[in-house]
C-alpha positions as CSV (number, residue, x, y, z in Angstrom):
1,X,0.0,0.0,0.0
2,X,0.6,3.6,-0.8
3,X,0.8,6.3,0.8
4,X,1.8,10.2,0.0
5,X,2.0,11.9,3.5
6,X,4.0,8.7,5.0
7,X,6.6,6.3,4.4
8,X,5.4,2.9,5.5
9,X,7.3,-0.9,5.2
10,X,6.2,-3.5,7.0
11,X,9.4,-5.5,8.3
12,X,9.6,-9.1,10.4
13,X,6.1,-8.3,11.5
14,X,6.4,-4.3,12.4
15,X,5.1,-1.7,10.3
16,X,7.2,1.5,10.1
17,X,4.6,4.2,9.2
18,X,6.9,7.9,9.3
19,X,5.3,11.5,8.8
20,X,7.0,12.5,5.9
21,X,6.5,16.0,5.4
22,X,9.7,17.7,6.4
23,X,9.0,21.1,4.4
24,X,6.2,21.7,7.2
25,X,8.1,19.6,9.9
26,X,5.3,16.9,9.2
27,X,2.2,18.8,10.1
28,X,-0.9,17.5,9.4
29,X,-3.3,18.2,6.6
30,X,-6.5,16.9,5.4
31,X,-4.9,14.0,3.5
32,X,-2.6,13.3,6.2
33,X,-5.5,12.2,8.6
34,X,-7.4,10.5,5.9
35,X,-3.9,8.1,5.3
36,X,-3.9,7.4,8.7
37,X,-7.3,6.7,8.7
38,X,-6.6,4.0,6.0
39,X,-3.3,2.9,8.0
40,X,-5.4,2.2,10.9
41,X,-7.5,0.0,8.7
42,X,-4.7,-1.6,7.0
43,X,-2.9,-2.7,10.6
44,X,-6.7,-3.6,11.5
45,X,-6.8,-6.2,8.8
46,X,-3.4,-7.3,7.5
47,X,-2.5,-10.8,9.5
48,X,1.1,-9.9,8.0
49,X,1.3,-7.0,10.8
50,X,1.9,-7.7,14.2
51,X,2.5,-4.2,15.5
52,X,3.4,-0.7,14.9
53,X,5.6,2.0,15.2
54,X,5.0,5.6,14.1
55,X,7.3,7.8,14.0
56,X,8.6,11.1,12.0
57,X,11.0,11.3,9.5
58,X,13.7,14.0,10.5
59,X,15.8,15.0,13.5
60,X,12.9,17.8,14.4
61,X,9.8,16.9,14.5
62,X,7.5,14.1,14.9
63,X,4.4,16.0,14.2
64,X,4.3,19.5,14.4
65,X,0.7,20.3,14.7
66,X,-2.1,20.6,11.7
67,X,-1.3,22.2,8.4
68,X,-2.0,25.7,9.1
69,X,-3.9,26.5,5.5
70,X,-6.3,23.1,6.8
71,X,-7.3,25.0,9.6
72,X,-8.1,28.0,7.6
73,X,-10.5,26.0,5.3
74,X,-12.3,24.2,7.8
75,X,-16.2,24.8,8.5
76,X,-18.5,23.7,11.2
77,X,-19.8,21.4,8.9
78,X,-16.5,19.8,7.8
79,X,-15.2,19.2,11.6
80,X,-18.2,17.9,12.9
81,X,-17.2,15.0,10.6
82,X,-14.6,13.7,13.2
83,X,-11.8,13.0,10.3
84,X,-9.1,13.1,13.4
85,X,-10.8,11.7,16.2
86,X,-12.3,9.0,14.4
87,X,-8.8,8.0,12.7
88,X,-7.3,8.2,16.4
89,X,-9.7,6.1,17.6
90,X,-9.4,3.0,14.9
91,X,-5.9,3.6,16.1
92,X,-6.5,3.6,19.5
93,X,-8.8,0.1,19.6
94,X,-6.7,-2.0,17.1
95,X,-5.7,-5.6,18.5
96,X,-2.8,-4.5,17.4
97,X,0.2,-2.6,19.7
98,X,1.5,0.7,18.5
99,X,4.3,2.2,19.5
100,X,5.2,6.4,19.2
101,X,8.7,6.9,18.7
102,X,8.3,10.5,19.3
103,X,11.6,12.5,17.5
104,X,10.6,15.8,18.1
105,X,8.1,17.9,18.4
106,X,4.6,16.9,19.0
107,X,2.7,20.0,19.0
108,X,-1.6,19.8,18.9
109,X,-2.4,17.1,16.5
110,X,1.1,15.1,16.9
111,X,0.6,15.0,20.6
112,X,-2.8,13.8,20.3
113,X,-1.6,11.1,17.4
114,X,1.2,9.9,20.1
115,X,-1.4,9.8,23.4
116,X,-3.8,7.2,20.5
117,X,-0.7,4.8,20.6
118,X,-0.6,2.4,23.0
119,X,3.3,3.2,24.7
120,X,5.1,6.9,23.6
121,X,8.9,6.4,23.7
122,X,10.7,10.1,23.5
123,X,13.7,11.1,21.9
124,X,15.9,13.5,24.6
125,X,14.9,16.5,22.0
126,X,11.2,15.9,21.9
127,X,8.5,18.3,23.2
128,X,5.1,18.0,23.9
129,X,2.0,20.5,23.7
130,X,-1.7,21.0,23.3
131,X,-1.2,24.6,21.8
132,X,-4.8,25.0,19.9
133,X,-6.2,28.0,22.5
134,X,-3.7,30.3,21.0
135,X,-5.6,29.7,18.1
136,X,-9.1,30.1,19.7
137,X,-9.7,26.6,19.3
138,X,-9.9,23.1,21.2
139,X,-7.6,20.0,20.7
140,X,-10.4,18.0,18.6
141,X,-8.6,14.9,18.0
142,X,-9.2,13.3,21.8
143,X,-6.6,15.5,23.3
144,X,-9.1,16.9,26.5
145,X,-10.1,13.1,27.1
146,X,-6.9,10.9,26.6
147,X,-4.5,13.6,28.7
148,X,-6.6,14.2,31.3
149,X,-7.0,10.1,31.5
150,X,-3.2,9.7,31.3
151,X,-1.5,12.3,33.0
152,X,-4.5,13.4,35.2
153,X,-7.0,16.4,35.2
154,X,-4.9,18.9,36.5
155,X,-1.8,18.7,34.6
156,X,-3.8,18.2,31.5
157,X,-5.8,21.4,31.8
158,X,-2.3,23.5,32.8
159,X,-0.9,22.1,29.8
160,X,-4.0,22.6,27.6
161,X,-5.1,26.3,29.1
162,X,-1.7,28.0,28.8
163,X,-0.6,25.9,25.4
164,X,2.6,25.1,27.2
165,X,5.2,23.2,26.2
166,X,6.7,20.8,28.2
167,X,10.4,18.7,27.7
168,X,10.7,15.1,27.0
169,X,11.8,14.8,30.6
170,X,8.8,16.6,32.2
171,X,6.5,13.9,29.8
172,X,8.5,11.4,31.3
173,X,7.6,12.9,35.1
174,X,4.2,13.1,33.8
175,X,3.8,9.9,32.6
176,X,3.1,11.1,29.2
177,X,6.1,8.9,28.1
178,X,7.7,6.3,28.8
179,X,11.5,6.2,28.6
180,X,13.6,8.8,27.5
181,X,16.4,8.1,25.0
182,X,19.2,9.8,22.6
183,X,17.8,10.4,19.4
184,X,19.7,8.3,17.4
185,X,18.9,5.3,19.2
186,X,15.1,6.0,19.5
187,X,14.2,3.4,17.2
188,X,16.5,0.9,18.0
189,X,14.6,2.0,21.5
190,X,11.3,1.5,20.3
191,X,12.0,-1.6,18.2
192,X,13.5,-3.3,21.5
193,X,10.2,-2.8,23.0
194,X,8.5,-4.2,20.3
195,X,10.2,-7.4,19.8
196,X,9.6,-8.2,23.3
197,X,5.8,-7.2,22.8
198,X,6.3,-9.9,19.8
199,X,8.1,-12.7,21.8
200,X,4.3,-13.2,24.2
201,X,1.2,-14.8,23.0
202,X,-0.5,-12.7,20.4
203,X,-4.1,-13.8,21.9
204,X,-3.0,-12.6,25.2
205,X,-1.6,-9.2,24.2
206,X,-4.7,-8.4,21.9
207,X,-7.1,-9.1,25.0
208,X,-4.8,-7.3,27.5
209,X,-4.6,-4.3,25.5
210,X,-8.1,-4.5,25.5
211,X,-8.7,-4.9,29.3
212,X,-6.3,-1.6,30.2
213,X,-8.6,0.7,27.5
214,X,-11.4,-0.9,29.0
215,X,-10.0,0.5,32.7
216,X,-10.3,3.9,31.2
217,X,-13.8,3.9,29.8
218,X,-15.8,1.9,32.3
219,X,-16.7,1.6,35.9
220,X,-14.7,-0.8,38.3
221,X,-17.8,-3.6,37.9
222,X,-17.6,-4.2,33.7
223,X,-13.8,-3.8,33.5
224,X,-13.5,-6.4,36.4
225,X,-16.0,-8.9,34.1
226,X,-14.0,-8.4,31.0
227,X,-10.4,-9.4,32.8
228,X,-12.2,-12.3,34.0
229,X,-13.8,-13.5,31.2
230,X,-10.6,-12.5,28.8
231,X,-8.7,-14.9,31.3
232,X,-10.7,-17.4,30.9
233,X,-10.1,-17.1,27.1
234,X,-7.1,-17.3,27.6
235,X,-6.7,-20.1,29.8
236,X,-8.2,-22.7,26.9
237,X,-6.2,-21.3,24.8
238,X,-3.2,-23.3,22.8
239,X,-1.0,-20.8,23.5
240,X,-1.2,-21.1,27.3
241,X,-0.3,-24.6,27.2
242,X,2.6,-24.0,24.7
243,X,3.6,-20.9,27.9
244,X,3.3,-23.2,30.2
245,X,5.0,-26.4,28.6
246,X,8.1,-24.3,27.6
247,X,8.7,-22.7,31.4
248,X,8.6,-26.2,32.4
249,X,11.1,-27.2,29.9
250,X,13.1,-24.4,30.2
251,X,12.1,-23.5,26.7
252,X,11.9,-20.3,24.2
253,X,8.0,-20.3,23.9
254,X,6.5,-20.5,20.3
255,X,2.9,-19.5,19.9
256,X,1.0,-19.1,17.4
257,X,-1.8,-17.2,18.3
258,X,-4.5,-20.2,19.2
């Protein structure tokens, strides 16, 4: 598959998808969303993928915000269509782990892109901020709900209501991130972490990462339920003999998935 806004290979089971528009350090425009809209379909679907990393292409930026003549030619009508929030979202609830490797700055939409991934690993140069009321707008991509969730309400509405920005090493304080790392061994960073996401049971990781969203969107009661019954999956599962057998044997496990 194609795409004109990103470069994308899929690789021993991780797809690289990189911002590639360094002329506007990899801001966002309308077409932008829309491909990863269709990436987020594509990692949906595609049994060749096992998990993701996004990242930007340069030593600057990951994502510097939204294309500033896109904001200029949106309507009420046209952003009441969700193009952002509803690509962040597929995103967000793919089986499917993604990893930010975030090489810069992640200003409005490129912070809200990395807090839709499921673990943000920052170079030592990145920055993070929510900058849209300097603009008299709102982040509109899930930035109010998946901050506030992550980093708590307080820091979330500082950051939001005075557009700050904060350091790699504050997001790390924050939990906004992570880990923290040089930037020129962010991706061997963020492909370390994905290889060991690779090396457990495929069933098991889909169902966790669906349990820990779950924590976020429902009372104490359902969340509870679906750990329970997602363990209870698991437990007749292939795969959790094949984990079991091979600790007994003192074995490299090898599941696949059943």
């Amino acid at each position: 598959m194609e795409f004109n806004n990103f470069l994308f290979e899929v690789k021993d089971g991780i797809a690289y998808f990189s911002v590639n528009r360094p002329e506007v350090l990899n801001a966002l425009n309308k077409e932008s969303w829309e491909e990863i809209d269709k990436f987020a379909d594509l990692l949906n679907t595609d049994d060749s993928i096992k998990l993701a990393i996004i990242t930007g292409t340069g030593e600057k930026s990951f994502v510097s915000g939204a294309d500033i003549n896109f904001l200029k030619a949106r309507t009420s009508i046209t952003a009441l269509g969700g193009l952002a929030q509803n690509a962040l979202q597929k995103l967000e609830n793919s089986p499917k782990p993604v990893i930010a490797a975030v090489n810069g700055y992640a200003f409005g939409g490129g912070c809200e892109l990395a807090l839709a991934c499921d673990i943000r690993i920052a170079s030592e140069n990145a920055r993070f901020a929510l900058p849209e009321l300097s603009l008299g707008i709102l982040p509109g991509a899930g930035g109010t709900q998946r901050l506030a969730k992550l980093i708590g309400q307080g820091r979330a509405k500082e950051m939001i209501l005075t557009s700050r920005r904060i350091t790699a090493e504050e997001a790390l304080s924050y939990g906004l991130v992570t880990k923290v790392v040089p930037l020129s061994g962010l991706i061997a960073e963020a492909e370390s972490t994905a290889k060991t996401i690779l090396s457990k049971g495929p069933v098991a990781v889909n169902l966790a990462k669906k349990c820990v969203n779950a924590a976020l969107s429902t009372d104490a009661t359902a969340g509870s339920l679906l750990e329970l019954l997602s363990f209870s999956v698991l437990i007749s599962s292939e795969d959790r003999m094949e984990g079991v057998n091979s600790f007994l044997e003192k074995r490299t496990p090898r599941f696949q998935g059943k």
